[in-house]
C-alpha positions in Angstrom: 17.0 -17.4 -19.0 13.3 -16.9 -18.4 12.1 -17.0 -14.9 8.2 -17.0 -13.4 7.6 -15.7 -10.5 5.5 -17.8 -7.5 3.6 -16.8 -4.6 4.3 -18.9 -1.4 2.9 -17.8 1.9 4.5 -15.2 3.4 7.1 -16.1 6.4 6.6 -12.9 8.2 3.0 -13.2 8.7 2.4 -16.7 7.9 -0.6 -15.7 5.3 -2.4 -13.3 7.6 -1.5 -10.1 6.1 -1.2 -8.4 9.1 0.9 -8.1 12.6 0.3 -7.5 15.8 1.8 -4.3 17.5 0.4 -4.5 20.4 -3.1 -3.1 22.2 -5.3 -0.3 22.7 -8.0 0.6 24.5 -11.3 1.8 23.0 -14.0 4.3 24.6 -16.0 1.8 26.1 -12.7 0.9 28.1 -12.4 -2.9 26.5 -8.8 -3.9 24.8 -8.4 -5.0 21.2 -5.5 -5.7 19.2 -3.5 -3.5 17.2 -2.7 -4.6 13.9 -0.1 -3.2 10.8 -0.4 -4.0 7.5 2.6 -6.7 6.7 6.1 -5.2 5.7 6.9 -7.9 3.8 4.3 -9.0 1.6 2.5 -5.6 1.6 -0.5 -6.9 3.4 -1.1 -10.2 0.8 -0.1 -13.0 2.9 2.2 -13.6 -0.3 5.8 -13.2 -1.4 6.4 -12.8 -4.9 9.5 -15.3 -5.5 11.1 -15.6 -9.2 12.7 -18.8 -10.2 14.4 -20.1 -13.3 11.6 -21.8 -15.7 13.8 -24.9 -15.2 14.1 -25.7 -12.4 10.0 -24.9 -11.7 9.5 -27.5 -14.4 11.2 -29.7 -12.4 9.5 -28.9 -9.1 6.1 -29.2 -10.8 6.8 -32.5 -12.4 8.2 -34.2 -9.5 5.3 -33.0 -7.6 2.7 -34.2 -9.9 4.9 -37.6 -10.4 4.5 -37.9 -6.4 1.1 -37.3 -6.0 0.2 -39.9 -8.9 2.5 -42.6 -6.8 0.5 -41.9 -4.1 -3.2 -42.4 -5.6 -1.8 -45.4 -7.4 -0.8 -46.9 -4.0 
């Protein structure tokens, strides 16, 4: 079967690409956060998710089927 892959936001990072490790301190003495690059998504704020090409054409129809019920209401 074919199968496309789709991009949803990333659960690790929730789309920020980044996470915090924790703090450090900088010469002026102030604190700022440390950050590392998301495991995960590889620092894109996006998984890469492959599904079977029927069932995305049945997610993307239903979808469009209830977003035209709701403009028609």
């Amino acid at each position: 079967m074919d199968t496309v892959p789709i991009k949803p936001v990333c659960n690790a990072c929730q789309g920020r690409e980044f996470l915090p490790t924790g703090e450090t301190y900088t010469l002026a003495g102030r604190t700022h956060d440390r950050v590392a690059k998301c495991q995960a998504c590889d620092g894109t704020g996006k998984e890469v998710v492959w599904i079977d090409l029927k069932d995305f054409s049945h997610k993307l129809l239903k979808a469009v089927l209830t977003e035209t019920e709701q403009v028609t209401q």
